[in-house]
Residue frames relative to the residue before (quaternion, step in Angstrom):
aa qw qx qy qz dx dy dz
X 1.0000 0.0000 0.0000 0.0000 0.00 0.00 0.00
X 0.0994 -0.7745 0.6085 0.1415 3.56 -0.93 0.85
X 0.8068 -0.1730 0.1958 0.5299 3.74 -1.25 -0.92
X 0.7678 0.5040 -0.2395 0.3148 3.39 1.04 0.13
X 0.1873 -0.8986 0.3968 0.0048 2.78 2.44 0.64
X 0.8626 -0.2165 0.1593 0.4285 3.81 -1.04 1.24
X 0.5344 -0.5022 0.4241 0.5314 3.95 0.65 0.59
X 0.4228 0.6732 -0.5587 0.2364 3.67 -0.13 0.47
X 0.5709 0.3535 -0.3876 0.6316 3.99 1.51 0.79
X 0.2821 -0.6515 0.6911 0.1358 3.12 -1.26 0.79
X 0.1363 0.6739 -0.7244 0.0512 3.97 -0.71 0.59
X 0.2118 -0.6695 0.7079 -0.0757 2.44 -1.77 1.22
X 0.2799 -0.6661 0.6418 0.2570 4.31 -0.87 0.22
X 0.1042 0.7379 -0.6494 -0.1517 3.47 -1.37 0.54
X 0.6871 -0.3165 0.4043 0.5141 3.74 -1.12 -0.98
X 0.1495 -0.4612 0.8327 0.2673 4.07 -0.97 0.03
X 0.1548 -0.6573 0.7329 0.0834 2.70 -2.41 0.52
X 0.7076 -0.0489 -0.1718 0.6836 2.86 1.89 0.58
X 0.7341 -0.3469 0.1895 0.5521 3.89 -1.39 -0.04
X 0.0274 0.6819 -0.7228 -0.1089 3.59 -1.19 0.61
X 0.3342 -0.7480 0.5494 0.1643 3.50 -1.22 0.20
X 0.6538 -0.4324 0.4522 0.4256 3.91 -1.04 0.37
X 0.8858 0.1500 -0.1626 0.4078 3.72 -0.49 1.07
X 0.3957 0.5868 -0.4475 0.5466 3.40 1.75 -0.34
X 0.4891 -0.6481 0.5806 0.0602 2.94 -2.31 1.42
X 0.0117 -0.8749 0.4816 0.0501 3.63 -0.05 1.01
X 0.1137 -0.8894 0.4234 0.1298 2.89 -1.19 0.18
X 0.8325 -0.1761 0.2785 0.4454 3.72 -0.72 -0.19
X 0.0679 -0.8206 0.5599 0.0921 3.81 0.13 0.89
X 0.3170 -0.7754 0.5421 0.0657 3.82 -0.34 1.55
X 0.4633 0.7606 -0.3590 0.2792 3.44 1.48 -1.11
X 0.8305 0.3594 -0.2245 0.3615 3.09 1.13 -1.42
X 0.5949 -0.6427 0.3057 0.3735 3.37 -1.07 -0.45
X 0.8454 0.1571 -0.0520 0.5079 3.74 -0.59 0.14
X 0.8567 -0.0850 0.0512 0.5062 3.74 -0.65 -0.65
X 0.4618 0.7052 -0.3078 0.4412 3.49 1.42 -0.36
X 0.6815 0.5469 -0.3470 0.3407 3.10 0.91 -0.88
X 0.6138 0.4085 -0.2887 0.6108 3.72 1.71 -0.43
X 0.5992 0.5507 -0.3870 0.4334 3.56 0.53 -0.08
X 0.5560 0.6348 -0.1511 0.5149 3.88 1.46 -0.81
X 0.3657 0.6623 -0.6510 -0.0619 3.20 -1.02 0.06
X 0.3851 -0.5969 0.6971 0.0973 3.56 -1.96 0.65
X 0.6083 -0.4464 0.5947 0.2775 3.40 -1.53 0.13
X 0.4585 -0.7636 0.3498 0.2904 3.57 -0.35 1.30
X 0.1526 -0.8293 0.4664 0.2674 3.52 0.12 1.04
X 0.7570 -0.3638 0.3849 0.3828 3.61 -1.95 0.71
X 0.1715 0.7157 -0.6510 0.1860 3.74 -0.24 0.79
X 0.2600 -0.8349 0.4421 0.1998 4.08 -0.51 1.49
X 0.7154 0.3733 -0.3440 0.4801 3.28 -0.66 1.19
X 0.6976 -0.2823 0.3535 0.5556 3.49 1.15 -0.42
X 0.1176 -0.7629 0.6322 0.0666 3.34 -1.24 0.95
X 0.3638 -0.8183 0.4290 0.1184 3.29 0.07 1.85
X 0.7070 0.5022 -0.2583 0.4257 3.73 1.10 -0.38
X 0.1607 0.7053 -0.5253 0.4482 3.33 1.67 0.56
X 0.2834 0.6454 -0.7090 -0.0219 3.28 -1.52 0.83
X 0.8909 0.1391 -0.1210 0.4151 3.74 0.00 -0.01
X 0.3068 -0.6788 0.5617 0.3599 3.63 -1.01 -0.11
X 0.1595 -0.8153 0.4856 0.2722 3.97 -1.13 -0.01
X 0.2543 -0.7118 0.6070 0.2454 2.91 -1.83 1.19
X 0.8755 0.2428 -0.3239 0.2637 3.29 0.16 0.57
X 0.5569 -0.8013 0.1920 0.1042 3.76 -0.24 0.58
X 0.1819 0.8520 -0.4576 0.1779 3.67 -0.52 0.42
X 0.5126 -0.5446 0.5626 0.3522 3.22 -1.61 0.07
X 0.8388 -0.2018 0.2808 0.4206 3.50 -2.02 -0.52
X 0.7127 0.2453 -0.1810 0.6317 3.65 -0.76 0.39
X 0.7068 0.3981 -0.4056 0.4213 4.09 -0.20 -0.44
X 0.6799 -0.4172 0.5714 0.1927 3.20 -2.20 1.73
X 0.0033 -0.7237 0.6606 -0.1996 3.24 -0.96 1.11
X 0.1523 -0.8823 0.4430 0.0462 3.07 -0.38 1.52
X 0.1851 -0.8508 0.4760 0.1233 3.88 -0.13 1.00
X 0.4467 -0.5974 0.6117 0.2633 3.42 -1.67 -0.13
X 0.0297 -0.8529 0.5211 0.0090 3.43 -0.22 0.54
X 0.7652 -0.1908 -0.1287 0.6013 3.37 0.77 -0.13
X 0.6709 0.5019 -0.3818 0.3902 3.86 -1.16 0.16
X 0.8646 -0.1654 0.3050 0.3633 3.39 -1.75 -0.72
X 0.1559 0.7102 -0.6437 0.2385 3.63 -0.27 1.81
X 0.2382 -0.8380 0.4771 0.1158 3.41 -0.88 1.81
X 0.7635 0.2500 -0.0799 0.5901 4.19 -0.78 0.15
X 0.1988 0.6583 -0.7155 0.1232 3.95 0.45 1.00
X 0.6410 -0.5069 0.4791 0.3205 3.07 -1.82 0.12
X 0.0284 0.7713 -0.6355 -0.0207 3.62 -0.85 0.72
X 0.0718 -0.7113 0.6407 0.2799 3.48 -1.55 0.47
X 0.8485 0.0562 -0.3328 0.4077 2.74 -0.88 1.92
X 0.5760 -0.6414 0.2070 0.4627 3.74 -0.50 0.18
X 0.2545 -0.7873 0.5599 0.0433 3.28 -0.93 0.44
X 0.5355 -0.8026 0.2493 0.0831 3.11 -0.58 1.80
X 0.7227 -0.4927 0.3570 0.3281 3.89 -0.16 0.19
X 0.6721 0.1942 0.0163 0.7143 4.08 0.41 0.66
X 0.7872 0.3594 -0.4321 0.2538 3.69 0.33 -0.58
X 0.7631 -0.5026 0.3552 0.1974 3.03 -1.60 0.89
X 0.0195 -0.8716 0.4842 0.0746 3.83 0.18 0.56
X 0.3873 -0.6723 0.6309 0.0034 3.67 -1.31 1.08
X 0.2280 -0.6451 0.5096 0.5217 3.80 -0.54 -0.15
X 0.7740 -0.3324 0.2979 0.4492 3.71 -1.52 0.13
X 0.3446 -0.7003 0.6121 0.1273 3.26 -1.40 0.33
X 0.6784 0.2355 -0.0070 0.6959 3.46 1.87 -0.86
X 0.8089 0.2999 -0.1805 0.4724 3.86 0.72 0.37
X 0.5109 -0.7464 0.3775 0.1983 3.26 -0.18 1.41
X 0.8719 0.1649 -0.0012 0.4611 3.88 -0.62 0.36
X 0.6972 0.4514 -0.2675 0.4884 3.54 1.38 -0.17
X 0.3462 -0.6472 0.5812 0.3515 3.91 -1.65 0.02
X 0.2625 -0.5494 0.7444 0.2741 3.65 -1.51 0.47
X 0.6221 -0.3947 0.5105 0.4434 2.74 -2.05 -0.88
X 0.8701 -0.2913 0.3067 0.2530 3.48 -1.48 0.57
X 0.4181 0.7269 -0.5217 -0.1570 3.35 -0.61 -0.87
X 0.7143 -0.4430 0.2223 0.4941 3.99 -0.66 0.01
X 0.8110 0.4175 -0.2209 0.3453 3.05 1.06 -1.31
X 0.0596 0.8939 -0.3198 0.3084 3.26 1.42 0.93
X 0.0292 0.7503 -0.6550 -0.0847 4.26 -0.19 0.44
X 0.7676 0.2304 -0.4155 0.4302 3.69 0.53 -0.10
X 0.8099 -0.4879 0.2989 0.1293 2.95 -1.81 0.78
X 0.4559 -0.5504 0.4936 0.4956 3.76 -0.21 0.91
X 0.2099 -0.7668 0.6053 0.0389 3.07 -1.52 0.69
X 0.5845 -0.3997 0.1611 0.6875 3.74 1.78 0.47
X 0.8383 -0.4035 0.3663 0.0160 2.39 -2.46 0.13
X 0.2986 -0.6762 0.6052 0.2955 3.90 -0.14 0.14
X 0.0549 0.7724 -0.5947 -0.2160 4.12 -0.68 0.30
X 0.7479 0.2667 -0.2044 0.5726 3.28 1.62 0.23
X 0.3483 -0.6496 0.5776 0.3509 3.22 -1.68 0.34
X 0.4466 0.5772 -0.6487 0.2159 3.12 -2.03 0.87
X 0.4724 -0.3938 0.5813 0.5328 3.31 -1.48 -0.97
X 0.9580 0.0049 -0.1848 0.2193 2.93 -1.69 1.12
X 0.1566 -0.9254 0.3383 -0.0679 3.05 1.89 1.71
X 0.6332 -0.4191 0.6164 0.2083 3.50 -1.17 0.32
X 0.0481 0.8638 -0.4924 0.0952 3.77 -0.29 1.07
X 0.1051 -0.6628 0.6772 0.3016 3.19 -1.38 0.14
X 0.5730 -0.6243 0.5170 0.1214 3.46 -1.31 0.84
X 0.1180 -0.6487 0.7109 0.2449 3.86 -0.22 0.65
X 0.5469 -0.5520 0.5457 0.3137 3.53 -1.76 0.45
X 0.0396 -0.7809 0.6181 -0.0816 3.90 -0.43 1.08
X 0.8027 0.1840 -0.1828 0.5371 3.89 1.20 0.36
């Protein structure tokens, strides 16, 4: 068994539309047009309160045009975080940090986006499904 323990991760490959990195929080490229726009992804951009177009985290990496494999729901190791992020807490993507998750707070509009299973910076995660 690896990080995918008993099918309990959902991965999925999309398009970069630019460099993403192993743990960066992507999201939904809008740039594009029509169905593309799920087929894309960007680096979750700084959006206050939550960035509701967050959908996965990547484990693997590339420039424009490169397959980028993502986590979409389940077991995602070394996400990006700004700042550390406590054990159990709910995580949001950043409001103030490109590609990464904080902690929650109420006054949130996007959607938890998973779980800390550790404490630190750039915690072990589970992924809520968000696609």
């Amino acid at each position: 068994y690896g990080a995918a323990t008993g099918n309990r991760r959902t991965t999925e490959t999309f398009v970069a539309s630019g460099p993403i990195a192993v743990g960066d929080v992507v999201a939904f490229d809008t740039g594009k047009t029509g169905a593309d726009r799920v087929l894309y992804i960007t680096k979750a951009a700084i959006v206050a309160l939550g960035n509701g177009l967050s959908c996965a985290v990547a484990i693997s990496a590339g420039t424009a045009g490169d397959n980028i494999e993502v986590v979409l729901a389940g077991y995602a190791e070394s996400v990006l975080s700004n700042g550390v992020i406590a054990l159990g807490d709910m995580l949001t993507a950043a409001p103030t940090a490109l590609a990464s998750v904080t902690t929650r707070v109420v006054a949130d509009v996007g959607p938890a986006f998973g779980v800390a299973l550790e404490a630190g910076p750039d915690p072990a995660c589970w992924i809520y499904r968000q696609f």
